[in-house]
Every structure is written in structure tokens, then in C-alpha cells.
C-alpha positions, 0 to 999 in steps of 0.5 A, spaced: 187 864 429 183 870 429 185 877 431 184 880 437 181 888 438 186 891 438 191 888 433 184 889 429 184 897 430 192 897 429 191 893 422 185 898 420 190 904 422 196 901 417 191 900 412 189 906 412 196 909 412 197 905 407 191 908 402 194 916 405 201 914 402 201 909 396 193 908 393 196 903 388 199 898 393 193 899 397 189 896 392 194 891 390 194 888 398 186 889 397 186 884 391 192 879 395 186 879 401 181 878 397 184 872 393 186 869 400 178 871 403 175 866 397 181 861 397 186 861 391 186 865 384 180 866 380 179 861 375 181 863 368 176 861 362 181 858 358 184 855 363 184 847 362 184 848 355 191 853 354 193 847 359 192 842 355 194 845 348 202 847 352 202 840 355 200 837 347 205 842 344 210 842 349 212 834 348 210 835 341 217 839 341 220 835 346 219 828 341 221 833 335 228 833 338 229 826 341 228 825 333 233 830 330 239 828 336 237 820 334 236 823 326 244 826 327 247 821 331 245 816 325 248 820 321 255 821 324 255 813 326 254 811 318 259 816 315 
């Protein structure tokens, strides 16, 4: 759903104000609409790696503590 003229005018007019008042934001919500524009965040290089090395490492602590709570609990059942 496109915008009509006047709803244009009226955003431009907002925009503007909004770079007169608050610079930072401006550039922050120009950001947001240039995310938006191209469709999702911008790929990160290291993206499927870091990906797959927190998914390795992460079961990696969950088996560590599977075995420390089975380790503990033969424990406890033996003496």
C-alpha cells in the first residue's frame, strides 16, 4: 500500500523536523528505513561460522552438564 501526495509531503515535513531537533535519531531511523528498503539486516561475514561454533559449543557445555548431574547422582546412589 503506497503512500498518497500529501501523506508523502507530510512524512517529508516530519523527517525534516526531525533532523532540525535530533540528528542522531534521524540517522538511526534513516538506517531503520534502509534495512527495511533492502529487505532484512545486512549479512555479517562471520555469520554462519560464529553460528555454528555457539551451536557446537553450546551442546558441548549442555553434554558437560548432563554428565556432572549423572557423575553426581552415582555418586550420592553408591555411598
Amino acid at each position: 500500500m503506497g503512500l498518497s501526495g500529501r501523506e508523502r509531503r507530510i512524512l517529508a515535513q516530519i523527517e525534516q523536523a526531525l533532523e532540525r531537533e535530533d540528528p542522531e535519531l534521524a540517522r538511526r531511523v534513516a538506517a531503520i528505513n534502509r534495512i527495511e528498503a533492502v529487505g532484512g539486516l545486512p549479512e555479517r561475514p562471520y555469520g554462519d561460522r560464529a553460528r555454528l561454533w555457539a551451536l557446537t559449543h553450546g551442546w558441548v557445555i549442555v553434554v558437560a552438564a548432563a554428565l556432572v548431574i549423572v557423575s553426581l547422582l552415582i555418586a550420592v546412589l553408591a555411598t
